[in-house]
Structures are given as C-alpha cells and as structure tokens.
BAKE-809955 format. One record per atom (N, C-alpha, C, O): residue in one letter; x, y, z. Coordinates in pm, whole numbers, plus 50000, padded with zeros to 5 digits. Atoms other than C-alpha are relative to their C-alpha. Layout:
BAKE-809955
AXYZ;...
//
This chain:
BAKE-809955
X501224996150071;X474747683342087;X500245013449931;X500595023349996;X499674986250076;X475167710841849;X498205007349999;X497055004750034;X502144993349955;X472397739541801;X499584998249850;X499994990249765;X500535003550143;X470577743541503;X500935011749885;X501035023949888;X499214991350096;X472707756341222;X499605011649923;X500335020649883;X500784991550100;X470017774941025;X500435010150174;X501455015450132;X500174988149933;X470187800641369;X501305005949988;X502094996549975;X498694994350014;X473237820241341;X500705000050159;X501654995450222;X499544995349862;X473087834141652;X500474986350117;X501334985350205;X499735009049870;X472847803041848;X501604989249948;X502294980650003;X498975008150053;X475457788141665;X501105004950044;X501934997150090;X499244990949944;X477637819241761;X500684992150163;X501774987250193;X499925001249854;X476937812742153;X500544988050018;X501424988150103;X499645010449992;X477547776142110;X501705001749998;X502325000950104;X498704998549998;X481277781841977;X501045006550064;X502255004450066;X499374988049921;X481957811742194;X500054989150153;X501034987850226;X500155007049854;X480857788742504;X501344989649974;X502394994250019;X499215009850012;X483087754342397;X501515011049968;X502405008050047;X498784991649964;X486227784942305;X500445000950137;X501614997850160;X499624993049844;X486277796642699;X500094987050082;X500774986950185;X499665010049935;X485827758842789;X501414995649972;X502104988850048;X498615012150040;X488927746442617;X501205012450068;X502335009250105;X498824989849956;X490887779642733;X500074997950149;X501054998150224;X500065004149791;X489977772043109;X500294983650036;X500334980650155;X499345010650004;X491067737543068;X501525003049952;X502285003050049;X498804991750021;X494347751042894;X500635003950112;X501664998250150;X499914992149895;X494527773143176;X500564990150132;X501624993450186;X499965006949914;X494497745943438;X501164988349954;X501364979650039;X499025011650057;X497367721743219;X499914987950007;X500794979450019;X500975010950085;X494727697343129;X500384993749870;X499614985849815;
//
C-alpha cells in the first residue's frame, strides 16, 4: 500500500521504512 503521494512527508517515512527493511533482510543473507 503506498501513502498518498501529494504528502511529501509521508511519502519520505514510507521509503525510509521499506530502505531499513531490505537492509535488515540483507543483513540476515536473505
């Protein structure tokens, strides 16, 4: 589910959140 594009901000938090997911999967040699 994506956020709403018109918000900046939430759009921010969205990409920053799914970044730290894929690095902690990375992390684990997923």
């Amino acid at each position: 589910q994506l956020p709403d594009l018109k918000d900046a901000e939430a759009v921010q938090k969205f990409f920053l959140e799914e970044i730290q997911l894929g690095e902690e999967l990375l992390a684990q040699g997923k």
